[in-house]
N, C-alpha and C positions, 0 to 999 in steps of 0.2 A: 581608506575612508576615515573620516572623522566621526569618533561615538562618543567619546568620552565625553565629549560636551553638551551631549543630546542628552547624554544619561544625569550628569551634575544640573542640569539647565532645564530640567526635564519640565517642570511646572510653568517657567517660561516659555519655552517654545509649547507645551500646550496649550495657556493659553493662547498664544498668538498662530496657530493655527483653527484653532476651536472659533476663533474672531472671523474667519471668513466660512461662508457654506460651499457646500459640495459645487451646488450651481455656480456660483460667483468663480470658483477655480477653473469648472471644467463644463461652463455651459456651450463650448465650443465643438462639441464630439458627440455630446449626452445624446442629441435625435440618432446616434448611429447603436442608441443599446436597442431601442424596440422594444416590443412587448415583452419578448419572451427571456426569460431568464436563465441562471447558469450559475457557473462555477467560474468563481472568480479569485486571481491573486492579488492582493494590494501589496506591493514589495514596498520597501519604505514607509510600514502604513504610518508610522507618528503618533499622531491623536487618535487615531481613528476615526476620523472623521468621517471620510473617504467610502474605507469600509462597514461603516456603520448605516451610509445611506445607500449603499450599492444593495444591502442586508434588508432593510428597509424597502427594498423595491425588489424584491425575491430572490437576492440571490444570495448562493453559500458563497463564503467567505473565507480565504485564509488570507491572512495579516501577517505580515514578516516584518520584523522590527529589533535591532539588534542593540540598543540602546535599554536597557534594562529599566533605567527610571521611566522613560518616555511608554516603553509598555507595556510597565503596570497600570500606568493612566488609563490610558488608549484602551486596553485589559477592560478595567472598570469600565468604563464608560461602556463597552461593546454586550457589558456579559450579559444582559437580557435578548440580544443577536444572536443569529446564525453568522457569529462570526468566532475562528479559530486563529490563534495566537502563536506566533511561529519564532524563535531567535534565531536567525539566518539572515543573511545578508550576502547583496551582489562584492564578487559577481560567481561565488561557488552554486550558493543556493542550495547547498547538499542536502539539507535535510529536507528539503522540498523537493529534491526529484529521488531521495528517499522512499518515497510515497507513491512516486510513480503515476498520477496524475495527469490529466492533461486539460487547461483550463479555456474556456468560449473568453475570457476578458484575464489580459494583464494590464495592471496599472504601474507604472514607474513613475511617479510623480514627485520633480523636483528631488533626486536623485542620483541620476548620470553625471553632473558634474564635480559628486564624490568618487568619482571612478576613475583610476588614473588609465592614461588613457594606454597603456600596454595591455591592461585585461580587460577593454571594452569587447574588441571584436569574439573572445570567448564570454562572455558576460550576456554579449546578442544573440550567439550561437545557442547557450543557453535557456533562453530567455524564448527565443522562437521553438527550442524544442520541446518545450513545455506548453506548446498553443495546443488547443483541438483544432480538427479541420473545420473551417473559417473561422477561428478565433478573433481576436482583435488582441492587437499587440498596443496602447497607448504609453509616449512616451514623452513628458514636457521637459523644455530644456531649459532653464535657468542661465540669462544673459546679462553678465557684468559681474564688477570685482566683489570679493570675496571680503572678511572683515578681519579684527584683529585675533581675532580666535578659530577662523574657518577660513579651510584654504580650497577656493574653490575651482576646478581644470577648465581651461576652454573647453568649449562644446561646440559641436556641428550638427546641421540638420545633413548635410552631405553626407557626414561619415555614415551615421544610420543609413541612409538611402543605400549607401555602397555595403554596409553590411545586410542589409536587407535581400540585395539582388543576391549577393553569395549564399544568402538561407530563400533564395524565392518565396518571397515572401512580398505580397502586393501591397504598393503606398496608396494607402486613401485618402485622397482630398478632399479639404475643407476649403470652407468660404473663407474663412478667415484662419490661419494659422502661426497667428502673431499674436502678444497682448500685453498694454501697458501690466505694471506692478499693481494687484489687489489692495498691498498695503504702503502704496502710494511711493516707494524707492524710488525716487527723479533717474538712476543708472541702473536699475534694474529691470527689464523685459524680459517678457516668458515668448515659446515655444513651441506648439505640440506637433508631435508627426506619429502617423498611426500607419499601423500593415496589418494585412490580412492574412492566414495560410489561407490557400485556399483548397488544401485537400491533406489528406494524410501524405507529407510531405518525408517521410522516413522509409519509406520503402519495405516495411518489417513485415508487411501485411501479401505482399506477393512473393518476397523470401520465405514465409511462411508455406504459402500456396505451393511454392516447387516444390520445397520438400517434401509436403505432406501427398501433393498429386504426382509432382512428374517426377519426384527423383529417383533412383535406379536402387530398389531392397532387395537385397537377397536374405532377407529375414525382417524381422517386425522393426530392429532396434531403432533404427529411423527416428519409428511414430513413436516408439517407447522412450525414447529420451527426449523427443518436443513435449509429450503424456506429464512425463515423471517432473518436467521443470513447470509446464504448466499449473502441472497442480501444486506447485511448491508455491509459485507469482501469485496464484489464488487464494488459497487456504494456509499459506503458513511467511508470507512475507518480513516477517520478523528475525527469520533464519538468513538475511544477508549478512553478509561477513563487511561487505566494503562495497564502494560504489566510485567510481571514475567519471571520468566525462566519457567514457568509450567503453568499461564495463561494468558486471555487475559481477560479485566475487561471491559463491553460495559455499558453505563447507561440502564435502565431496564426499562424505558421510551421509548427507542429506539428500544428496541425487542418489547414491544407491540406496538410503533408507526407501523414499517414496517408488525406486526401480522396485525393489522386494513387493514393495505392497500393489504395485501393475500388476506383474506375473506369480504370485504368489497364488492367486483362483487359477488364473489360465492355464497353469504346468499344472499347479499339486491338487487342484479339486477337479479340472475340467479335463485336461491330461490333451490341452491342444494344441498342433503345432504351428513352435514360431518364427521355423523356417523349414524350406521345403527339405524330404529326406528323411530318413533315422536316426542322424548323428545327435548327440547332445548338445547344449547351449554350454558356452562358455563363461558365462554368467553361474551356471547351477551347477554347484561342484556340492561335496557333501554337505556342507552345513545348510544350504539352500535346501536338501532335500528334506532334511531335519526339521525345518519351519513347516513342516505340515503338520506336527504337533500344536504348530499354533495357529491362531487365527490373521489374517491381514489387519485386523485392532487392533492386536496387540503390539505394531508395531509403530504405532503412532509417537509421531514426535510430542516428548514432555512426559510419557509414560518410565517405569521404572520396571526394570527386568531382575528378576532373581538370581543368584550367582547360577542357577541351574540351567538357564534360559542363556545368561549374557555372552557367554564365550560362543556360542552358538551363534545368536545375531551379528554381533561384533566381525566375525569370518564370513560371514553369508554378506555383509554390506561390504568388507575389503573385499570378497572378488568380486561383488556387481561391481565396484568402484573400477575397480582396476578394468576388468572387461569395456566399464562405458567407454572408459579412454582411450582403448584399444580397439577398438569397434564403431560403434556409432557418431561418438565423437570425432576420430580419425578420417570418417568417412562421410561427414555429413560437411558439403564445402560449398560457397557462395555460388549461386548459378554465371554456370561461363566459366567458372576458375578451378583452379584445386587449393583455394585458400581455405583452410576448417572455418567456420563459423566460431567452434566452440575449443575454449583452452582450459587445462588444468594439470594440477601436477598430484601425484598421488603421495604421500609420507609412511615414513616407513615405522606401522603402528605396530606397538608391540600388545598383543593380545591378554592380558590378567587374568585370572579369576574373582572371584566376588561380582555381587552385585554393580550394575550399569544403569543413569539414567540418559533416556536417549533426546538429553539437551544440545544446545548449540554446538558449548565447551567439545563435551564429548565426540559428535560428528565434523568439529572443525579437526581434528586430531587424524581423521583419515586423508586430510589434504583438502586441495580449492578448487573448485570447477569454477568456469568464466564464462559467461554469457553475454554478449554485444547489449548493449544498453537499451535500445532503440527495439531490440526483439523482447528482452525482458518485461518490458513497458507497455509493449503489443499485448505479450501474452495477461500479462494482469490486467489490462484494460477489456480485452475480447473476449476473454476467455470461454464465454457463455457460448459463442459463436465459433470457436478456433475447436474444442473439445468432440462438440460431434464431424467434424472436418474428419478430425482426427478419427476419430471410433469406428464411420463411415470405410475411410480408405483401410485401416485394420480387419476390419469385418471381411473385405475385398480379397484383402491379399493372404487372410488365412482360409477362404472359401478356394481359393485357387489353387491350395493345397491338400485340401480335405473337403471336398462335394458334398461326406456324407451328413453334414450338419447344417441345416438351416440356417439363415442370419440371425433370426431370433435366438437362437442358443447361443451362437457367436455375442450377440448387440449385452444377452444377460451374463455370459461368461467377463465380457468389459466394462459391465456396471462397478464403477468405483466403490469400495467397502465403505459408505456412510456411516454402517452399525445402524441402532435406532435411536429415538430419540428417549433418551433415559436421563430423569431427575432425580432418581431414585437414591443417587448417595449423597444429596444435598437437602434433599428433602428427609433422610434422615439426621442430617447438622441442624434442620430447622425442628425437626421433635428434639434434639437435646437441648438448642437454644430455648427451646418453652419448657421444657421442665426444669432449667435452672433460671430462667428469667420472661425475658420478651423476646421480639422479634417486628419489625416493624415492615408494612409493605414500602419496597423503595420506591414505586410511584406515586402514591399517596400520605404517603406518612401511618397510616390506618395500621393501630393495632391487631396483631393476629392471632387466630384464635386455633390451636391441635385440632380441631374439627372446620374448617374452613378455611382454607389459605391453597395458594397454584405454587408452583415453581413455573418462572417465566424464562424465555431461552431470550434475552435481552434483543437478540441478531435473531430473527425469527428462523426456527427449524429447516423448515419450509423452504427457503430462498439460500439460506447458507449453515450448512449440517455443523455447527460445530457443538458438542458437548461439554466444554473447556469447564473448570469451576467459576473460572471472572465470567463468564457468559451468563448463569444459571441463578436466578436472582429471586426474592422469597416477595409474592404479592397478593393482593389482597383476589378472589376470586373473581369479582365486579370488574378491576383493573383489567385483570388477564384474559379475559372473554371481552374486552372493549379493544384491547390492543392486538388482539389473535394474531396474525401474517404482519403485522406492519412494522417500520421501524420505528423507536422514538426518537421525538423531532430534537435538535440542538438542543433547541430553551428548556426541553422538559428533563434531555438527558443530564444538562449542568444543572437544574434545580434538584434535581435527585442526587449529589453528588455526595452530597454527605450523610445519605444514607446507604449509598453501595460501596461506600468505605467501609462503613460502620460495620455491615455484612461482613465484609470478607475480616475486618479485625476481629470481630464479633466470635468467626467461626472459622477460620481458615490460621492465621496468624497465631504462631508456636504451636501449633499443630503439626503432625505429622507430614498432614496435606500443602503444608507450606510450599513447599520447593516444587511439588508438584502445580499448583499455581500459578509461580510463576514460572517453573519452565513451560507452560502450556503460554502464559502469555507470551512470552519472550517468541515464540513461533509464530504465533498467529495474530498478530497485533506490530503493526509498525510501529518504529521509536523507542520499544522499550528498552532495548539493547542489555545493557546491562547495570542498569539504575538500580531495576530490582524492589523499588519502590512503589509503593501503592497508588502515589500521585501520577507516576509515569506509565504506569497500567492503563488508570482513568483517561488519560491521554491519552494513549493509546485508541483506548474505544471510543473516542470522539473522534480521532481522526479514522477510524475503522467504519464508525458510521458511517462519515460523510465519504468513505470508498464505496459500500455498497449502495448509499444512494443513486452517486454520480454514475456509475457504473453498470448497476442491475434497475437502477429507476422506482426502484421500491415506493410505496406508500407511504405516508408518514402518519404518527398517533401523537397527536398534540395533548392528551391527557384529557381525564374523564372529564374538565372543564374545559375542553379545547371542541 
């Protein structure tokens, strides 16, 4: 594809997309949005145009644009929108299915014929696996030669249609599907050809279903490794290592870490079994017994272990690792086959003394587990739904071993270790920021005063447990009781931006608590990877919002003026 010249040229081709509207491009398709609104990609967005008025008319937005000059523009112009700002480009799109996602409208607009046409059909493949079921896939095609600076491929509406049927994916007809040049080209004509999914088109969702209903347990580990990556997809997504078109690559540290903190009540507090029989698990060798000294908190990813603890945890995750892969991994295989589902390889880690903290780094050291893309994708998008499946058929099959225990004692013994919800060590950073200075609420700007001020869980408690420091933000009382369960909206998140820096530089930054910040972001926040920066954080929770919106459906708190 061609950037460089979108990126030098940038003010140019702004304006000269900025020159025509949303409608004059694409009033061709528009009667096919409807009322209701959604999540939407603009791929190529440019100026933003596009996505500015799709925003405009209720929906979230991400903007993928890989021309740097072109969008910072687009950027500007958008930033009082619900619209998000992406550098990716067809036909990987990586950091977009990074995200895991799945969106009601794609736009590919004047686009495809930067695409040479060897990575079209995976670019489509792509592109369609990123719909929600009925989505709308919109794609215009730019017809005629190219100029002295831009080289641009034949295009077909055929090809599409034939990549279409190989993704079943349904063509929607229009009245008209042709159209002179907007800005007047005498050899230039446009395009458009639109498909539908018409349903969850990946199959993850009934691969899901055998496992957790019909397939054949002679112990829990089944449920306990669909359990242990679920909750990884949910609560800590930031912990992928790598992403393919076919998988998703997790450290193998991090599946035994979240394995310990499953069965860590079930064996060492509740003492139940999790296969039929007397024999012991293969998973719980001594150092697993040893973690009854601690709690399932304390095993949370981003947390810091003391030399006295580390060598302890560090053995207790190498053998759940090693067991998963010998065990439920080995034995968990696509229905009808004896093909695994799940791949990984274990490294051969040498155990130290001293302190450990239980970041990426650290758990990628125990090796890679691999997950099929398409179930990964399932499991972060369902999760709400796939979890009691889960907890349900567990309940079942440890009842069928032991009668003498109700399911209520079973349903509380699989209650995930949330902890509470505790402000309490941040709420002491904000008494020592007021005895050396100020402190500011980051919804309102409003001065705070040692006898009046909330600590706010930014990601409301309530809907998603996390305690993280980026999460836990210093506001005014008024603010905090107006915003109670709800999330806040785009526009209010990006105008508070430079006050929930301020915070964390304020109090967090050459502190001890450093490293512990951001390895709690690095887990629980997509994109941050290993930036490590305060900007890439922020991003992070913009794109984290717009996960639990699209996803849990949350409220939004447009701000005490809203």
């Amino acid at each position: 594809m061609t950037i460089s010249i979108y990126h030098h040229r940038a003010a140019e081709f702004f304006s000269q997309y900025q020159s025509l509207t949303f409608e004059q491009v694409h009033g061709d398709w528009l009667p096919l949005l409807g009322e209701k609104a959604g999540l939407a990609l603009d791929v190529g967005a440019g100026s933003g145009r596009d996505a500015l008025a799709l925003a405009e008319r209720g929906w979230d937005v991400l903007a993928v644009e890989p021309a740097a000059g072109l969008r910072a523009l687009g950027e500007a112009a958008t930033a009082h929108a619900s619209v998000q700002w992406l550098d990716d480009a067809l036909p990987d799109l990586a950091k977009i299915r990074a995200l895991s996602y799945r969106f009601d409208l794609i736009l590919v607009s004047a686009v495809w014929m930067h695409i040479a046409p060897s990575a079209r059909e995976r670019a489509f493949r792509i592109l369609a696996e990123l719909l929600a079921p009925s989505g709308l896939l919109v794609i215009t095609l730019r017809h005629g030669p190219g100029d002295a600076e831009r080289q641009f491929h034949e295009v077909s509406k055929a090809e599409l249609e034939a990549f279409a049927r190989q993704r079943a994916l349904v063509p929607v007809a229009l009245k008209t599907s042709t159209a002179a040049d907007q800005l007047k080209r005498a050899d230039v004509w446009w395009e458009t050809a639109l498909y539908r999914l018409p349903d969850d088109g990946t199959g993850a969702l009934p691969t899901l279903r055998h496992i957790i209903v019909n397939d054949d347990k002679s112990s829990t580990y089944k449920l306990g490794l669909l359990r242990t990556l679920l909750r990884i997809a949910d609560s800590a997504p930031g912990l992928v290592l790598r992403r393919t078109d076919d998988w998703v690559e997790l450290p193998l540290g991090a599946v035994g870490l979240f394995w310990l903190m499953l069965y860590h009540p079930l064996v060492l507090q509740h003492n139940l079994r999790q296969a039929p029989g007397a024999k012991g698990y293969g998973f719980a060798k001594d150092a697993f017994y040893e973690l009854a000294r601690l709690s399932p908190l304390d095993l949370r990813p981003g947390l810091s272990l003391s030399d006295e603890f580390a060598p302890v945890v560090l053995r207790a995750i190498r053998d759940a690792a090693a067991n998963i892969l010998k065990n439920p991994a080995r034995f968990t295989t696509w229905p009808g086959s004896n093909r695994q589902v799940f791949d990984g390889e274990l490294s051969g880690l040498r155990i130290l003394t001293g302190p450990v903290r239980l970041d990426r780094d650290t758990l990628a050291r125990f090796g890679v587990f691999r997950v099929p893309a398409s179930l990964w994708d399932t499991l972060s998008r369902y999760a709400c739904w796939v979890e009691p499946a889960i907890v349900n058929e567990w309940t079942s099959l440890m009842g069928s071993w032991e009668a003498r225990y109700s399911s209520e004692s079973y349903h509380q013994a699989l209650a995930w270790s949330e902890g509470r919800r505790d402000t309490s060590l941040v709420r002491r950073l904000v008494e020592q920021q007021l005895a050396q200075g100020s402190v500011d609420c980051v919804w309102t700007a409003q001065r705070l005063s040692s006898s009046a001020y909330d600590i706010d869980h930014c990601f409301p408690w309530s809907r998603w447990s996390n305690n993280d420091l980026w999460n836990l933000l210093p506001a005014s009382q008024r603010a905090n009781t107006a915003k109670s369960e709800k999330l806040p909206s785009d526009a209010l998140l990006k105008r508070s931006r430079p006050r929930v820096i301020h915070w964390w530089e304020q109090a967090l930054l050459g502190d001890d608590l450093q490293a512990r910040f951001f390895a709690e972001a690095e887990a629980a926040l997509p994109l941050v990877g290993e930036a490590r920066s305060l900007d890439s954080v922020f991003e992070g929770m913009l794109q984290q919002r717009l996960r639990l919106k699209t996803n849990l459906q949350l409220a939004e708190w447009m701000g005490l003026g809203g």
